[in-house]
C-alpha positions in Angstrom: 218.2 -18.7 293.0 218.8 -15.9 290.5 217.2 -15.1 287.3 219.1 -13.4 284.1 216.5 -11.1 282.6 217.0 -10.9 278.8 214.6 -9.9 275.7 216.6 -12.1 273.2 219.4 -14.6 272.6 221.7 -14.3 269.7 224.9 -15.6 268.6 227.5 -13.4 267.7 227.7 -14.1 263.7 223.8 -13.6 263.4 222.0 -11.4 261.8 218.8 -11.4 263.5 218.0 -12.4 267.2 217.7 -16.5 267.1 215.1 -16.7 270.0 213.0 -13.7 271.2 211.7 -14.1 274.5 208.4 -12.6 274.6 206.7 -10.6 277.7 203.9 -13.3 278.2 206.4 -15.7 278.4 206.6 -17.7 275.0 209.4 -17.4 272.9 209.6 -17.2 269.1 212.8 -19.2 267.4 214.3 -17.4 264.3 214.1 -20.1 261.7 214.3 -24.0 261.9 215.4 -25.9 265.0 218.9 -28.3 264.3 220.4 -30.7 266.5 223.5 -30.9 266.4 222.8 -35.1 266.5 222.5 -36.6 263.0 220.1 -38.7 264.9 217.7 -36.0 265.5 218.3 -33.6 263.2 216.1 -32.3 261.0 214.6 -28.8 259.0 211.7 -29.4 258.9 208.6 -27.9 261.3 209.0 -29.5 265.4 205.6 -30.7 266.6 202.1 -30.3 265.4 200.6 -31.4 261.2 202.3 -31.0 258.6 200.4 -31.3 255.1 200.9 -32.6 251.3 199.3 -31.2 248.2 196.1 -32.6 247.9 196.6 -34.9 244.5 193.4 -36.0 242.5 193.1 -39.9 241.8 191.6 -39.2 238.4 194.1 -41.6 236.3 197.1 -43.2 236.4 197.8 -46.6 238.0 199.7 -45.0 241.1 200.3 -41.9 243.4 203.1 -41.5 245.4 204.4 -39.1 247.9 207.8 -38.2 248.0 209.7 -36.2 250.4 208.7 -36.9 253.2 211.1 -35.6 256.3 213.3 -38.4 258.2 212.2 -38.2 261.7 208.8 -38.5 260.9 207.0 -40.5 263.4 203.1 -40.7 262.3 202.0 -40.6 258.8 197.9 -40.5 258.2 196.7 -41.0 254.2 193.6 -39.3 253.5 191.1 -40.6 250.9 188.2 -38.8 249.1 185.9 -40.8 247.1 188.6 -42.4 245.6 187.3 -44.8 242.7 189.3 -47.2 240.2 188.2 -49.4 237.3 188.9 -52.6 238.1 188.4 -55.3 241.3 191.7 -54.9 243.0 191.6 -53.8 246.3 193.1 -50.6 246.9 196.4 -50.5 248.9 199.5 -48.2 250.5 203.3 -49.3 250.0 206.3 -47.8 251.5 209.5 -47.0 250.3 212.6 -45.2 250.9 215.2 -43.3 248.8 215.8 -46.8 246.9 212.2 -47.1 246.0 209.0 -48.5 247.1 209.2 -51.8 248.6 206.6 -53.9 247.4 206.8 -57.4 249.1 207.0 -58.0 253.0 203.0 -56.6 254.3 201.7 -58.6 257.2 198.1 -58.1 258.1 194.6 -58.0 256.7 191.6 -55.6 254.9 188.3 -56.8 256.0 185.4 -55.6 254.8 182.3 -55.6 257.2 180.6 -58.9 257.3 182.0 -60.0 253.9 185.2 -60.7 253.4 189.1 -61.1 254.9 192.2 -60.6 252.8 195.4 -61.3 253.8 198.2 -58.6 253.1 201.4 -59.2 250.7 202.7 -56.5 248.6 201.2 -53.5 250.4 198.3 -52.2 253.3 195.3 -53.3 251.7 192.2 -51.3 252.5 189.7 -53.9 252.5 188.6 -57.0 252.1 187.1 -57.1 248.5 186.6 -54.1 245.7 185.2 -53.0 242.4 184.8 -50.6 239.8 181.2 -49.5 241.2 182.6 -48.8 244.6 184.5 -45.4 245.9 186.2 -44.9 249.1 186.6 -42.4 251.8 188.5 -42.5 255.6 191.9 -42.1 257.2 194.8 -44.9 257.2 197.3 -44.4 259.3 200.9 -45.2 259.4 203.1 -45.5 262.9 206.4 -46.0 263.6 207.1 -49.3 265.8 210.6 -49.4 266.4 212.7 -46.7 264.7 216.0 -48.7 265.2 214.6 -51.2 262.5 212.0 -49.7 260.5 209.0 -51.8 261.9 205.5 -49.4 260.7 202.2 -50.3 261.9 199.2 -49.6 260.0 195.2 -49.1 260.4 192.8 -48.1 258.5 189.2 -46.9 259.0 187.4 -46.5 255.6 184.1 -46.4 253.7 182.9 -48.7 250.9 180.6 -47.2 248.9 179.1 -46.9 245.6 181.3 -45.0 243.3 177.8 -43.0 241.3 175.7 -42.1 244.2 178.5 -42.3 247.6 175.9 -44.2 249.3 177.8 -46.3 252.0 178.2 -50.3 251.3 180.0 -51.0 254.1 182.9 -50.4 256.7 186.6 -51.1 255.8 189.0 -51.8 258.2 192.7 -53.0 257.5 195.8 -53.5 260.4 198.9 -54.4 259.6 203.0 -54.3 259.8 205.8 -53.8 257.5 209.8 -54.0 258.4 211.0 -51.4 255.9 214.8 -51.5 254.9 216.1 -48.0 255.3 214.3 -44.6 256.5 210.6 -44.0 254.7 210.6 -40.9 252.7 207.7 -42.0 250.5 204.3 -43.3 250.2 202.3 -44.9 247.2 198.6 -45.6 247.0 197.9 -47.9 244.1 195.7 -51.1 243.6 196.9 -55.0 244.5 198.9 -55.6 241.7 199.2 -52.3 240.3 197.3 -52.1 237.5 194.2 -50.8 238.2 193.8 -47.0 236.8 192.6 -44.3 239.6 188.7 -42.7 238.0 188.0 -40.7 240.5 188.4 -38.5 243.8 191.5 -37.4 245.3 194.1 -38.3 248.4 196.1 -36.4 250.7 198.7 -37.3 253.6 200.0 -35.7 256.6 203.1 -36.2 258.9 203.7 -35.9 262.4 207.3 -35.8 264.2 
């Protein structure tokens, strides 16, 4: 077997070398990686976390996040003593370039030794809420079966009071959603949508 020795690779029209081949044996790619699949193909970063802009949940009814890359795999929605006014429970929706679905959740938020709630219009968080609590954790969204859109969910979250942080309780939700198209955005807002966001602040990331 022979070996081709070479420093670079570079296609004819380019301006710069498009992979480097470095002397400890890594190489270094000149720009974004494209298949030339539709079904793969993509511009945004290959492998490891990819983060949003943090976004304070200080008013408004809603937050989403838009944007997010096809191809992505693994989202995870990170919350900050993230407080509302009212009693419904906090949730996640999906959506894609149509919009956020709101109808078609399976699953349940439980909060420790209190109370179940079964899932409808979006990931719920827990099992009850209200205006004196705050909440702070990880949910995380997975893709199932990216031929039809099938997401999991989980979430791992605190229940606490929204004055002093001190923890209530442990929230827990699971869950699955068939979404109609490719996700490209994610909503936190309350179970019905009409609760107003008082305090803390949220965050997701996305993994390919």
């Amino acid at each position: 077997m022979s070996t081709v020795e070479v420093t670079a690779l570079k296609h004819e029209s380019a301006v710069v070398d498009n992979i480097t081949l470095n002397s400890d044996g890594t190489s270094t790619l000149a720009g974004n990686l494209v298949f030339s699949d539709a079904s793969v193909q993509t511009t945004a970063p290959i492998g490891g976390i990819n983060f949003g802009t943090v976004v304070a949940t200080t008013s408004g009814t809603s937050i989403d996040f838009t944007g997010v890359p096809a191809g992505v795999k693994k989202i995870t929605v990170m919350f900050n003593e993230v407080s509302t006014n009212g009693t419904s429970i906090i949730q996640i929706q999906i959506g894609t370039s149509g919009g956020i679905q709101t109808s078609g959740y399976q699953g349940v938020g439980f909060t420790t030794n209190t109370t179940m709630t079964a899932m409808s219009g979006g990931f719920l968080l827990s099992g009850v809420w209200a205006a004196a609590y705050s909440k702070s954790g990880i949910a995380t969204l997975s893709i199932l079966d990216s031929s039809d859109g099938t997401w999991t969910f989980n979430s791992v979250t605190s229940l606490e009071t929204a004055s002093t942080q001190v923890g209530v309780a442990q929230d827990t939700g699971s869950g699955i959603k068939l979404l109609s198209g490719t996700l490209d955005r994610v909503r936190i807002t309350t179970a019905g949508g009409a609760n107003t966001f008082d305090a803390g602040s949220v965050n997701i990331s996305w993994e390919f």
